[in-house]
Rosetta silent file (secondary structure, phi, psi, omega in degrees, C-alpha in Angstrom):
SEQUENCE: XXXXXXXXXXXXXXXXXXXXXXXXXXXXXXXXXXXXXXXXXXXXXXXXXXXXXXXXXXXXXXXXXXXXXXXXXXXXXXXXXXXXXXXXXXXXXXXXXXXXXXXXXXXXXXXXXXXXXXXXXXXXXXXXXXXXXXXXXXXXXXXXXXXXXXXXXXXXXXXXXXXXXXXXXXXXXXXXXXXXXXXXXXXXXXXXXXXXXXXXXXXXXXXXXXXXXXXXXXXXXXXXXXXXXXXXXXXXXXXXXXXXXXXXXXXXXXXXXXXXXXXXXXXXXXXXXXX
SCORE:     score description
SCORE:     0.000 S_00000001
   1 L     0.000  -53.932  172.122   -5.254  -20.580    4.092 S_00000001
   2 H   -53.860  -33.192  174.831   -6.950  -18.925    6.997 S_00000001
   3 H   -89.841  -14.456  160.645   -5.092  -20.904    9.534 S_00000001
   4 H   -56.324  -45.301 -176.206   -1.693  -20.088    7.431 S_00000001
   5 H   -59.894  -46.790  172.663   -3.065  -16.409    7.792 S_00000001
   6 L  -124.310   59.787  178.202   -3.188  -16.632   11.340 S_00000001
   7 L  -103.063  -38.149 -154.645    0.445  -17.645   12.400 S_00000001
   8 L  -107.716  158.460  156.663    1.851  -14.886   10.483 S_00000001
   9 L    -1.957  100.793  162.337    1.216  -10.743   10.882 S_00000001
  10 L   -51.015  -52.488  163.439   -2.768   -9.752   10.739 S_00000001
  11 L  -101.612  131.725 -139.029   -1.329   -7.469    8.482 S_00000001
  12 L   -78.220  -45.350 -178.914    1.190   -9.027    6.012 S_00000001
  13 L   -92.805   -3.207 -179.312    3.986   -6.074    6.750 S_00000001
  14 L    55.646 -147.382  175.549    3.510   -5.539   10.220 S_00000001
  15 L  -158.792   72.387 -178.213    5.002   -2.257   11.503 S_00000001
  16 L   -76.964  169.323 -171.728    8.608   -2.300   12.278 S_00000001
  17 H   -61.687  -26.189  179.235   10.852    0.851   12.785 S_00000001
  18 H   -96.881    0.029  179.905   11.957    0.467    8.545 S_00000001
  19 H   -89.359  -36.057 -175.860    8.679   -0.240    7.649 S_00000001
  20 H   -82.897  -20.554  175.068    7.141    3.071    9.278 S_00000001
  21 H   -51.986  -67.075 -153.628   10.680    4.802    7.447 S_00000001
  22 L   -89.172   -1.326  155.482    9.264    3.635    4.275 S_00000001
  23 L   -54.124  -45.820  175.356    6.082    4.830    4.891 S_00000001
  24 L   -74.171   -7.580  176.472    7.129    8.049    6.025 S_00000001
  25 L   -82.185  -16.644 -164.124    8.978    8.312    2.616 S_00000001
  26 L  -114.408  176.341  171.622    6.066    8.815    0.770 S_00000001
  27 L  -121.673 -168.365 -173.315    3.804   11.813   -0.531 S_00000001
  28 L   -98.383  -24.345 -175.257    0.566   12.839   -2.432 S_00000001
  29 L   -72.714  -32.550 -161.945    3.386   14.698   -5.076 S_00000001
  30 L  -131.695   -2.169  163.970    4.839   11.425   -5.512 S_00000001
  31 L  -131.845   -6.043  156.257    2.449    8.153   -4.895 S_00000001
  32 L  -106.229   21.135 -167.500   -0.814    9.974   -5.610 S_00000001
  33 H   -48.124  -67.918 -128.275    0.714   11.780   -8.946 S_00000001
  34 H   -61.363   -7.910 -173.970   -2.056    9.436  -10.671 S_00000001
  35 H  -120.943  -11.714 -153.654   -5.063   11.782   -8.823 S_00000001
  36 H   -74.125  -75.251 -119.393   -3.725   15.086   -7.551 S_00000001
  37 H   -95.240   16.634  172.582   -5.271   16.532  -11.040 S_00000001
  38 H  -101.551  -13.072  174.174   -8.658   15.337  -10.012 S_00000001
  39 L  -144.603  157.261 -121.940   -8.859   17.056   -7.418 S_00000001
  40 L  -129.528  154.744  163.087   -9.974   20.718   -6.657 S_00000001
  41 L   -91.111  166.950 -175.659  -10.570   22.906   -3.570 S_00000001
  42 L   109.888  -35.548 -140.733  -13.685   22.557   -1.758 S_00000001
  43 L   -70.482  162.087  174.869  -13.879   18.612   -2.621 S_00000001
  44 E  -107.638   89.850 -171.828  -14.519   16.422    0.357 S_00000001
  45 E   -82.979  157.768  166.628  -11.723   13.099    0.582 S_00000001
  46 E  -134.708  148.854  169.351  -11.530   10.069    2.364 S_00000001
  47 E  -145.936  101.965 -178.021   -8.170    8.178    2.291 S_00000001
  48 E   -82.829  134.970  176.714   -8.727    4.764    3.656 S_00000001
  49 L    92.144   20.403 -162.482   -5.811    2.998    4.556 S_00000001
  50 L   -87.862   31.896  161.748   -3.861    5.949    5.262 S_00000001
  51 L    40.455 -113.264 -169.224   -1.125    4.674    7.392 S_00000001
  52 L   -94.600    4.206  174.182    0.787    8.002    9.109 S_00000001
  53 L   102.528  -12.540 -177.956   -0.638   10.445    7.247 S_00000001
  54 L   -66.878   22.212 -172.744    1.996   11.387    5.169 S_00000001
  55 L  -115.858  -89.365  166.897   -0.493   11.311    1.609 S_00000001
  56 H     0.465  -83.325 -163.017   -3.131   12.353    3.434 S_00000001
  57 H   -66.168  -55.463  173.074   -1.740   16.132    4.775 S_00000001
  58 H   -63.768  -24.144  159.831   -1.250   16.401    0.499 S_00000001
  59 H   -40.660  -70.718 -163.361   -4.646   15.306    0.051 S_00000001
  60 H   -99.096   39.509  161.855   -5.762   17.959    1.933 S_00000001
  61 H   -82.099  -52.601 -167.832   -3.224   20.549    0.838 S_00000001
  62 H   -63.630  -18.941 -165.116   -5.027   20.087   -2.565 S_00000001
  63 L  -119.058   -6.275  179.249   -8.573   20.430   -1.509 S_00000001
  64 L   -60.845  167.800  -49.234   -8.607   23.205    0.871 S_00000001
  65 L   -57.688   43.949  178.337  -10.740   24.222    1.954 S_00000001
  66 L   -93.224 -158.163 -171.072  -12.299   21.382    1.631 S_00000001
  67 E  -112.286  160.345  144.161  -11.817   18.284    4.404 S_00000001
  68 E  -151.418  165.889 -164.888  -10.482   15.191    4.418 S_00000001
  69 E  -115.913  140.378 -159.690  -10.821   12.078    6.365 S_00000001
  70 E  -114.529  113.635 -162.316   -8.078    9.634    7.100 S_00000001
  71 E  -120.199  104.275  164.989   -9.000    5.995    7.891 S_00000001
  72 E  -136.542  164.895 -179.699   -6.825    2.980    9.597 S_00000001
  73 L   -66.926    0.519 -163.701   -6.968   -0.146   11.431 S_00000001
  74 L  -127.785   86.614 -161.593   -4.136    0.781   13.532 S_00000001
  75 H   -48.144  -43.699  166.558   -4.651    3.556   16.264 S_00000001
  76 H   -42.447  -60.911  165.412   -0.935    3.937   15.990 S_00000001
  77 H   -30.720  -63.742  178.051   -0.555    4.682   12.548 S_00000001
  78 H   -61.466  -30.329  179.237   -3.486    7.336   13.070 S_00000001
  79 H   -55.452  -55.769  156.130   -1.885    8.670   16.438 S_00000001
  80 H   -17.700  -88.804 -166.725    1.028    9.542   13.499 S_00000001
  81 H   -35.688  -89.156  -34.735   -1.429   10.840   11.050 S_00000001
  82 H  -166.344  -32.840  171.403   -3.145   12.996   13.522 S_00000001
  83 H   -84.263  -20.764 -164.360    0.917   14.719   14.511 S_00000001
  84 H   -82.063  -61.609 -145.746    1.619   14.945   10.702 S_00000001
  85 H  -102.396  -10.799  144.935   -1.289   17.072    9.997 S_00000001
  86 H   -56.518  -93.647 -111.784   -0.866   19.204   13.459 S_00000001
  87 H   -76.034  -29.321  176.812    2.773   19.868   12.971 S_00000001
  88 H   -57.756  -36.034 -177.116    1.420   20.883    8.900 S_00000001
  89 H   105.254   -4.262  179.895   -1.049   23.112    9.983 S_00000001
  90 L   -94.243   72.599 -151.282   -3.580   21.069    8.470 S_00000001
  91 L   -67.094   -3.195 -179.725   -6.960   21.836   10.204 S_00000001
  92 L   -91.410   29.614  178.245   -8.785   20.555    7.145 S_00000001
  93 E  -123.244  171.780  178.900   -8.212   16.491    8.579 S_00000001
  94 E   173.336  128.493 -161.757   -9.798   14.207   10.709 S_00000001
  95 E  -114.130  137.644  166.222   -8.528   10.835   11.555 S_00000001
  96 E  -119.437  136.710 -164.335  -10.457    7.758   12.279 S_00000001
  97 E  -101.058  124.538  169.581   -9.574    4.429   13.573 S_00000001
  98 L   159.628 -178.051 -153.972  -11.793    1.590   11.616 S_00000001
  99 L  -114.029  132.532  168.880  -11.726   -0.654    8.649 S_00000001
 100 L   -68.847   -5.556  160.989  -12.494   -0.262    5.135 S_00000001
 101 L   -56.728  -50.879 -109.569  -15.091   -3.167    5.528 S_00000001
 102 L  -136.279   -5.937 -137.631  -16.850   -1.034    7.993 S_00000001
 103 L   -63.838  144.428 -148.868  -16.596    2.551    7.122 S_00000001
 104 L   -96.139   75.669 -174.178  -18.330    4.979    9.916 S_00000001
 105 L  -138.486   86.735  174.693  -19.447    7.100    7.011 S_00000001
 106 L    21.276  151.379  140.956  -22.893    8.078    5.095 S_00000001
 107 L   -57.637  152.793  170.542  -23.988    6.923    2.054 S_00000001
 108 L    35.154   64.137 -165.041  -22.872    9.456   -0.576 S_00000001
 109 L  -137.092   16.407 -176.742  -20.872   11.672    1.783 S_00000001
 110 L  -139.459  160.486  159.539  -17.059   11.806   -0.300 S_00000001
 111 L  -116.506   -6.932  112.686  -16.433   13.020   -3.615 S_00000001
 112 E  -126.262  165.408  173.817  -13.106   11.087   -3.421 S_00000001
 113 E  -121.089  110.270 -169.409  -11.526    8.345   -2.596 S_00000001
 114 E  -117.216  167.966 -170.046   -8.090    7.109   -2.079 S_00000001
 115 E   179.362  126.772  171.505   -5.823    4.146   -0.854 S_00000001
 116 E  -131.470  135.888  162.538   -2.173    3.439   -1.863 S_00000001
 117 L    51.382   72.988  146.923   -0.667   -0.558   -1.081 S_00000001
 118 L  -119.304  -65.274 -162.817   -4.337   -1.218    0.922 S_00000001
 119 H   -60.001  -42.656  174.215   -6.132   -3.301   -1.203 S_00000001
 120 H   -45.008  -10.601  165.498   -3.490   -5.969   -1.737 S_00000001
 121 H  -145.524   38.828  163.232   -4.006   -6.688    1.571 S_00000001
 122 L   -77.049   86.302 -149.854   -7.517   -6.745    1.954 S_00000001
 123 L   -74.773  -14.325  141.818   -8.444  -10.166    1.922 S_00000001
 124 L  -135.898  103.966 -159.382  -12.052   -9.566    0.224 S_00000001
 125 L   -67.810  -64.310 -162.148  -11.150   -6.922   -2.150 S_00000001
 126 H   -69.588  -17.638  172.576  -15.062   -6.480   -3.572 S_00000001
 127 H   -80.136  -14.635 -177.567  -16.418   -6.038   -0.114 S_00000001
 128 H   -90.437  -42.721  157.143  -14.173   -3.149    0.645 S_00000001
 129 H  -119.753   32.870  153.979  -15.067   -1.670   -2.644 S_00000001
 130 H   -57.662  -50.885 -144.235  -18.616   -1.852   -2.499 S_00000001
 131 H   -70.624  -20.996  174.751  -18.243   -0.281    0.836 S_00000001
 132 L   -79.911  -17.797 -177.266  -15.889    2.405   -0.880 S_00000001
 133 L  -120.341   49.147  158.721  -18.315    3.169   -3.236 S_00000001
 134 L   -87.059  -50.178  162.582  -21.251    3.307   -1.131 S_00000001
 135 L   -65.090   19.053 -170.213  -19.700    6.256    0.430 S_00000001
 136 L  -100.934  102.440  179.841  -19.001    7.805   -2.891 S_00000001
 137 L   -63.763  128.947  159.823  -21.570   10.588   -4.346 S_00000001
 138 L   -16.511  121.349  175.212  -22.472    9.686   -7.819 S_00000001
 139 L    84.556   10.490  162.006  -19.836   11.033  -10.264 S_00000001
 140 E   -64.263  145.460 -168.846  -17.426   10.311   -7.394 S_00000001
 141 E  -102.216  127.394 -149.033  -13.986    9.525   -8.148 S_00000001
 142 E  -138.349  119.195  142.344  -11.788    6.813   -6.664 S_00000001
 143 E  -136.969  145.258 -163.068   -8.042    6.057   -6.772 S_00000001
 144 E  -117.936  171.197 -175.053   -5.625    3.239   -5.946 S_00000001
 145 E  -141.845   75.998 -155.341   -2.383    2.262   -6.062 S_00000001
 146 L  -131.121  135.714 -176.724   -1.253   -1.172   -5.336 S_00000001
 147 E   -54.452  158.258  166.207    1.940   -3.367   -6.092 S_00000001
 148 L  -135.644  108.215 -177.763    2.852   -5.900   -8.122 S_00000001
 149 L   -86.806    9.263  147.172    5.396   -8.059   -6.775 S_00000001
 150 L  -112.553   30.484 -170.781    6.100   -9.805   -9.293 S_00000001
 151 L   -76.946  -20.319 -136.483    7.249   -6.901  -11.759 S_00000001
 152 L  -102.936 -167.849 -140.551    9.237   -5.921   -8.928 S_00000001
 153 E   172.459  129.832  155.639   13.329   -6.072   -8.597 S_00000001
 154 E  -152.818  136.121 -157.575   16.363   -5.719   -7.517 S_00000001
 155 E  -128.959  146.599   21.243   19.205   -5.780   -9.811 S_00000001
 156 L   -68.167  156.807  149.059   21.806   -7.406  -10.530 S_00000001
 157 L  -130.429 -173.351 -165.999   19.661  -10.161   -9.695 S_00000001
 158 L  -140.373 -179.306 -178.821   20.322  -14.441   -8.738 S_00000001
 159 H   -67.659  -32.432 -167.921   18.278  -16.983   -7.642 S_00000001
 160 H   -56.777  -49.478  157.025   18.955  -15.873   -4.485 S_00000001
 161 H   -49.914  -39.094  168.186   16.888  -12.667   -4.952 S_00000001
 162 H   -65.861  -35.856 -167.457   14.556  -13.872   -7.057 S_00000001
 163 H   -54.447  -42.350 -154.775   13.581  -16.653   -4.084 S_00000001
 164 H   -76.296   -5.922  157.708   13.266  -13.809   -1.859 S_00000001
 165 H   -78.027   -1.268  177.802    9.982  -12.035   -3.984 S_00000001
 166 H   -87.548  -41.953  173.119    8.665  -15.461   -4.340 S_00000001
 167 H   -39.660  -66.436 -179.903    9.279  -15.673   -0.631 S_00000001
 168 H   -75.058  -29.195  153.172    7.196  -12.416    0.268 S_00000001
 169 H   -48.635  -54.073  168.644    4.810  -13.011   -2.424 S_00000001
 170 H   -53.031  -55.681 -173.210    3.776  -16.647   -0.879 S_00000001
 171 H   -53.341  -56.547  128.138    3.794  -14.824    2.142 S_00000001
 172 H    19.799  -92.084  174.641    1.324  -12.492    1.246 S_00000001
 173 H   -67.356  -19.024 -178.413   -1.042  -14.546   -0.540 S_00000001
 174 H   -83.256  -20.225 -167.503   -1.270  -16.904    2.529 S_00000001
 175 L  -117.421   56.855  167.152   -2.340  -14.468    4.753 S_00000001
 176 L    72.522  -19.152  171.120   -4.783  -13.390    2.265 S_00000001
 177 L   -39.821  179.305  178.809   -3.260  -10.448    0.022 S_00000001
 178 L  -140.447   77.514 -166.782   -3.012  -10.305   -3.190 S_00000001
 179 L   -49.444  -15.767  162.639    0.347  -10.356   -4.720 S_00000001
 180 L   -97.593   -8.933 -175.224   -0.920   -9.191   -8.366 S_00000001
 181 L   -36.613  -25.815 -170.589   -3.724   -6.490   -7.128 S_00000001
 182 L   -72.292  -46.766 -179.402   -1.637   -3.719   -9.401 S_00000001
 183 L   -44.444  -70.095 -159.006   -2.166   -6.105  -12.511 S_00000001
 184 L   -87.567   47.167  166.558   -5.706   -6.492  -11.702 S_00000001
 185 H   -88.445  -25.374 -173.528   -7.280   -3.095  -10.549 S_00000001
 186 H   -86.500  -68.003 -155.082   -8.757   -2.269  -13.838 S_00000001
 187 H   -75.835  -71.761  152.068  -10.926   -5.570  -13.735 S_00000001
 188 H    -2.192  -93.642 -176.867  -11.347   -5.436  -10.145 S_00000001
 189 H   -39.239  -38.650 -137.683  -12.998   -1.533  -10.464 S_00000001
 190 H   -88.334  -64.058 -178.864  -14.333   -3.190  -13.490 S_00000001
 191 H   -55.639  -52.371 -176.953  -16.213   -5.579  -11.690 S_00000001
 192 H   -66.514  -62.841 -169.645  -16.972   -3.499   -8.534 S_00000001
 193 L   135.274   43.663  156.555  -19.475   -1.227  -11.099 S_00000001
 194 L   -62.305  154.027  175.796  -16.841    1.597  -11.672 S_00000001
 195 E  -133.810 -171.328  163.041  -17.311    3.321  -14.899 S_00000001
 196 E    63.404   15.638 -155.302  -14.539    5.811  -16.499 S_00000001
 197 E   -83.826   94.404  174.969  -11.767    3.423  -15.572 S_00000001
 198 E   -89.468  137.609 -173.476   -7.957    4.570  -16.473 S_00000001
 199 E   -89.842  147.353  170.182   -4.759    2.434  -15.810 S_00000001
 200 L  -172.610  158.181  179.181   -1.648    3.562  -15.438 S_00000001
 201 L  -138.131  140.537 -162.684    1.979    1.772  -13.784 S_00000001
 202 E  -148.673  177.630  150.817    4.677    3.464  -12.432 S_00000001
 203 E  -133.063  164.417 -165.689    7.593    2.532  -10.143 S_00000001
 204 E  -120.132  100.120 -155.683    9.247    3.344   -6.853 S_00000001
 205 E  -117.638  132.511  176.699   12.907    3.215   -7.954 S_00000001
 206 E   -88.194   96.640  166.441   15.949    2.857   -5.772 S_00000001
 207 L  -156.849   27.357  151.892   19.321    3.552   -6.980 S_00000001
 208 L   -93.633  167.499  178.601   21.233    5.878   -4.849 S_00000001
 209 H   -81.329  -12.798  149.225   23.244    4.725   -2.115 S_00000001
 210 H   -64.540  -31.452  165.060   21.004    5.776    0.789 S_00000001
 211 H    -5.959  -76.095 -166.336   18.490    4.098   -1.362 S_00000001
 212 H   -55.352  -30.791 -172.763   20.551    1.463   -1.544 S_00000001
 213 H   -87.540  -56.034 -146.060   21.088    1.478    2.277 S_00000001
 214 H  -107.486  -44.696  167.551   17.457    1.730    2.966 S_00000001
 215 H   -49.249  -42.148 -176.259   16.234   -0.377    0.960 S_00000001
 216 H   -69.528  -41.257 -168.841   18.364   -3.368    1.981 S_00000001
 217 H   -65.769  -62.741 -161.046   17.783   -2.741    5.709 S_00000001
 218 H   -34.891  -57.304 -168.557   13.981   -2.641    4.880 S_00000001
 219 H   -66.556 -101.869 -176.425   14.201   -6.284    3.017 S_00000001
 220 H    34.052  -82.867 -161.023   16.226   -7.336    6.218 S_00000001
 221 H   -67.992  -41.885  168.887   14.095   -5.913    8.903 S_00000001
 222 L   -58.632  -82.763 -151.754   11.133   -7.764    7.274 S_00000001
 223 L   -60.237  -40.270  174.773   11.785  -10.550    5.253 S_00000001
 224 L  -131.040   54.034  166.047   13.601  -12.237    8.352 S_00000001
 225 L   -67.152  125.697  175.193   12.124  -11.461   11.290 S_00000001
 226 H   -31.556  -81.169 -168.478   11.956  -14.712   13.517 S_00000001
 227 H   -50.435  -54.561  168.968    8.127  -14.740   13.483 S_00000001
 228 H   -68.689  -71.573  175.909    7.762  -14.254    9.795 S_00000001
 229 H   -25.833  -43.085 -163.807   11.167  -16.849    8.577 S_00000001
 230 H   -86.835   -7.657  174.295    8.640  -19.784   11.485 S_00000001
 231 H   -77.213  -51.205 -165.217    5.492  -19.077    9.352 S_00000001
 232 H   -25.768  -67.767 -166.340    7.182  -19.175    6.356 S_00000001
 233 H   -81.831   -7.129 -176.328    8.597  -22.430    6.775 S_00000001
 234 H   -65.807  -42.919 -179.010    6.197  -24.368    9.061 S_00000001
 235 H   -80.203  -13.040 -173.720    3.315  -23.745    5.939 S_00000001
 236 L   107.650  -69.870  -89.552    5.891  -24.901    3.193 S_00000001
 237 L   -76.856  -35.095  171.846    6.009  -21.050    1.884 S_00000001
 238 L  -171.854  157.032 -159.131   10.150  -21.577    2.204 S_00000001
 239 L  -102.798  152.568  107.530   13.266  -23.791    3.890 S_00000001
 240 H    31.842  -83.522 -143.728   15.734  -22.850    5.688 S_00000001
 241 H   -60.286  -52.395 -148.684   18.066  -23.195    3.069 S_00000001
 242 H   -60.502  -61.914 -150.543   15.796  -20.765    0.792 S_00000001
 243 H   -57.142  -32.724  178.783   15.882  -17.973    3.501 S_00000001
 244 H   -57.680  -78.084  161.664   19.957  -18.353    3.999 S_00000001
 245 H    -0.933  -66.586  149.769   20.292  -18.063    0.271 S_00000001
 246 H   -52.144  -35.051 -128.580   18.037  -14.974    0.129 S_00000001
 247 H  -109.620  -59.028 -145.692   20.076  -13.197    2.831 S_00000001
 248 H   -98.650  -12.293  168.267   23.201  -13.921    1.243 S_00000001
 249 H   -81.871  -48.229 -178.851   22.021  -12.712   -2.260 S_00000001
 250 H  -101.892   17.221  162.693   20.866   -9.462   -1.115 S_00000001
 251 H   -99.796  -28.637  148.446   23.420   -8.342    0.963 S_00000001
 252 H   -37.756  -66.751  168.849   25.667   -9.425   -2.285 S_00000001
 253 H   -11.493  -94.164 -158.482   22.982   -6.839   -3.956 S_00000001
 254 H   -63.099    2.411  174.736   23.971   -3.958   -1.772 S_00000001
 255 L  -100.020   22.636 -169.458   27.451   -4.261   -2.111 S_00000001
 256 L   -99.403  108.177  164.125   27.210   -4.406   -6.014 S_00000001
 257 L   -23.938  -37.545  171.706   28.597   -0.382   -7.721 S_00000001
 258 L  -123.324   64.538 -163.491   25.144   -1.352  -10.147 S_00000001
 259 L   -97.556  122.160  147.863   22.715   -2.287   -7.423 S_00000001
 260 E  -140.209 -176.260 -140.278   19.747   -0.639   -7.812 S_00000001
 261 E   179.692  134.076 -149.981   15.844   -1.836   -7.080 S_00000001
 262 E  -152.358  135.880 -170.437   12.594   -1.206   -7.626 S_00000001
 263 E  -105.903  122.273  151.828    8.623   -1.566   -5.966 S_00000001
 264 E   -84.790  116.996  159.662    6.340   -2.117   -9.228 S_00000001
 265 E  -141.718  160.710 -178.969    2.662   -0.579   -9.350 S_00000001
 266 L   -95.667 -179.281 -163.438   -0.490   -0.524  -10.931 S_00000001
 267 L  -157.649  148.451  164.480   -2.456    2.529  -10.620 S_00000001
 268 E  -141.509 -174.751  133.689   -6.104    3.094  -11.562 S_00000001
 269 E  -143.947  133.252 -158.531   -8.929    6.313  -11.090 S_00000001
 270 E  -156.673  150.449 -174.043  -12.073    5.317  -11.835 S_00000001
 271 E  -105.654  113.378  170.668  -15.557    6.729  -11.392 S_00000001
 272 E   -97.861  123.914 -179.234  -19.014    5.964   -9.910 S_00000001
 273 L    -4.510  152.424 -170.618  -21.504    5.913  -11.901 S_00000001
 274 L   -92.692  -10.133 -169.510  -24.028    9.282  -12.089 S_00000001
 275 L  -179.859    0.000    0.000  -26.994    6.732  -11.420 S_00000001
């Protein structure tokens, strides 16, 4: 597994030009619904994994004045973050380049914590959230967000479509992810020594035609990238055959009048213990 891990992307999605698009799509109004009412002004955040900042800058819309701090492996991604929350106006951030293994943070120094589509590709998930809730004051609050691919969809669908979530799902899981983390968050938290723990699932639903548009180029620009199609098949994960097939199924998709498509997640906020 580890040498399957490292032929393909250190991170499972890399960071192509439709990749940072769908990043750049999202908000704290509309992939952090499950927490925004948890939090207050004054509070102090951390949002690990927090790709360009686009969460983030609602994080700390919500909390002013208190701060919050924005944490990824990827100085690009933060170079983003760090223009997002200038051009907002949002003097109540600070962005840091490091790992959620690692975090350059206190004991007991956030009163939350957030991460959307991180843990799934965190290859030991309980070391990340020990380490989140080391940095967690007692009665601190934590929430995640993470997919489940295989809940996930595009419809009408064929084999052809179907191969290609089995496809990105192997892919995934080889390089260490966790293609179920949404199912399993509640157990997970459960596990880590979370108390207070609520569930919840939502979706990310596609079904206009720039959706429709953007969606397909996304599965495209990923799913068959040269580098990602020779891991695939060199490990077994999928042929040849599999990837033409997939190709030719979802560009059938976007040309269907009732294509629409959908990213399935689980959702939790959960609480550490007062003692």
């Amino acid at each position: 597994m580890a040498e399957q891990a490292s032929a393909a992307h250190d991170y499972t999605m890399g960071y192509s030009e439709e990749f940072r698009r769908l990043l750049n799509r999202r908000s704290a109004e509309t992939h952090a619904k499950h927490l925004l009412s948890y939090l207050k002004p004054g509070l102090r955040v951390l949002d690990f994994g927090c790709g360009p900042g686009t969460i983030t800058v609602g994080l700390a819309k919500a909390v002013e004045p208190g701060e919050v701090h924005g944490v990824d492996m990827e100085e690009s991604q933060i170079g983003l973050a760090r223009s997002a929350a200038a051009a907002g106006g949002h003097a109540n951030t600070t962005f840091h380049v490091g790992s959620v293994l690692e975090l350059p943070f206190e004991d007991n120094s956030f009163d939350v914590a957030h991460c959307h589509a991180v843990l799934m590709h965190v290859p030991d998930t309980r070391a990340a959230l020990a380490e989140v809730k080391r940095v967690l004051r007692p009665g601190g609050i934590v929430g995640s967000r993470e997919m489940i691919v295989q809940s996930s969809f595009l419809e009408p669908s064929d084999e052809g479509t179907d191969n290609g979530w089995k496809m990105f799902s192997n892919l995934l899981a080889a390089n260490g992810g966790h293609p179920r983390m949404g199912k399993e968050l509640k157990n997970m938290f459960l596990e880590a020594g979370f108390s207070d723990i609520r569930a919840s699932g939502s979706f990310d639903f596609f079904s206009t035609t720039e959706d429709i548009a953007f969606l397909h180029t996304f599965i495209i620009d990923w799913l068959f990238l040269p580098e990602v199609m020779a891991a695939a098949i060199k490990y077994g994960l999928a042929t040849r055959e599999q990837f033409d097939e997939a190709r030719q199924s979802i560009d059938r998709w976007k040309s269907h009048p009732g294509a629409c498509g959908a990213f399935a997640f689980g959702e939790v906020v959960a609480q550490k213990p007062q003692s």
